[in-house]
C-alpha positions in Angstrom: -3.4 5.3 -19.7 -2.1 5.0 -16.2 -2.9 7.2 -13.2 -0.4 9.8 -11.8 -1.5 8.4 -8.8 -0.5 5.9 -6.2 -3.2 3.0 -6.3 -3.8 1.7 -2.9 -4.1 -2.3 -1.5 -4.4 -2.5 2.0 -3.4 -5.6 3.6 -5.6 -7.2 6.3 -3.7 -5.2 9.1 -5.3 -1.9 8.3 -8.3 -0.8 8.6 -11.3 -0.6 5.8 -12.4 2.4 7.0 -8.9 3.7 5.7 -10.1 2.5 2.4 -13.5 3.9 2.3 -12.2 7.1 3.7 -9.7 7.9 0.6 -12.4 6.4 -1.9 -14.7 8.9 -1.0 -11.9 11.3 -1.7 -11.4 10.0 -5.2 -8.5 8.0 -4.7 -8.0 4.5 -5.8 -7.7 1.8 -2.4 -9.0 -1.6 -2.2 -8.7 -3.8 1.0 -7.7 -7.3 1.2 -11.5 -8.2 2.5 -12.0 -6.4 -0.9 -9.8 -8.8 -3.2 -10.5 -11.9 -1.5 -6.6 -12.3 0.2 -7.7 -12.4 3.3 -5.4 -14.4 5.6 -3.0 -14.9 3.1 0.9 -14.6 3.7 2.8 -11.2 3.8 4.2 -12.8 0.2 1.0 -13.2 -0.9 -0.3 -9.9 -0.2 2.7 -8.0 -2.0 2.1 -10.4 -5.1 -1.2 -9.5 -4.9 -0.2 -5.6 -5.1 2.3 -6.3 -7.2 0.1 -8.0 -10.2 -2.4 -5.3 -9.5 -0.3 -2.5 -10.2 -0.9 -1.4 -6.5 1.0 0.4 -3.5 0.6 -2.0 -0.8 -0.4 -0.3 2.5 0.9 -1.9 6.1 1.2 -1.6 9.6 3.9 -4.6 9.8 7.2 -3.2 9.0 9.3 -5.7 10.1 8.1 -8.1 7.6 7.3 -6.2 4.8 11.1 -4.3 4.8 12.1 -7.5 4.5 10.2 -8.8 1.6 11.5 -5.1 0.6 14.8 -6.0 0.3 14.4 -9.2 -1.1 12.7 -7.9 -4.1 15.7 -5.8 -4.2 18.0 -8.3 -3.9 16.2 -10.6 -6.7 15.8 -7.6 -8.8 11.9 -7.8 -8.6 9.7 -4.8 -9.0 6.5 -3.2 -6.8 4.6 -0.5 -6.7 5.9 1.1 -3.8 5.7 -0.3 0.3 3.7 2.2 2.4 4.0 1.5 6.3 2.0 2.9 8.7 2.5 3.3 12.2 -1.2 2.4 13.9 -2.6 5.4 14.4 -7.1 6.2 14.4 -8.0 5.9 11.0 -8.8 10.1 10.6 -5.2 10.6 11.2 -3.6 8.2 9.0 -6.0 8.9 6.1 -4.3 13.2 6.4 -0.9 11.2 6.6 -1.5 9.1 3.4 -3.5 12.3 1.1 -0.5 14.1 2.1 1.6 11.4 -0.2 -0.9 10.7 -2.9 -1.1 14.0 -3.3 2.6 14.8 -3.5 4.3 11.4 -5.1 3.2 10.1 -7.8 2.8 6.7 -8.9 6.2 6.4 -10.2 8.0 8.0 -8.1 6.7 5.2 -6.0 8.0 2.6 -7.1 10.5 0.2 -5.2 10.5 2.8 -2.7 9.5 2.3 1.0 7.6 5.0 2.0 7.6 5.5 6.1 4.5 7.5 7.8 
């Protein structure tokens, strides 16, 4: 069965304490260090997420709203686009357990989610 909730991959911009910080909170997040993508493209990375069923988490918006809209465009699915303004890891790990906690995985889907 599938979770309610958002599954995280973090691309190479964020930090793994991010990761380790909402594991030990029970939620699902796996870095790019984690899946071996390491210095792969932005394409790359949201294929990655994509064939893993995962939310991918950023700190590059300008790239990653565009490969946004072209999975729009082309009619291609995800699993939701979380960007993150840099921020010390405590606070963005409040900001993101504020929307795994509220959205659920579906509801995450094709959406960019801003925080």
């Amino acid at each position: 069965m599938d979770s309610i909730f958002i599954r995280l991959y973090l691309d190479e911009d964020v930090s793994v304490l991010v990761a380790e910080l909402l594991r030990i909170r029970g939620f699902d997040a796996v870095t790019a260090r984690d899946a071996g993508q390491l210095e792969k493209s932005d394409e790359e990375q949201l294929a990655h997420a994509v064939n893993q069923s995962r939310a991918l988490l950023t700190h590059n918006r300008v790239d990653f709203e565009a490969l946004a809209l072209h999975y729009f465009e082309k009619g291609q699915p995800h699993f939701g686009i979380i960007i993150a303004v840099q921020r010390p890891e405590h606070d963005l790990v409040e900001r993101l357990l504020f929307i795994l906690n509220n959205v659920a995985s579906d509801e995450a889907q094709n959406e960019l989610i801003y925080i």
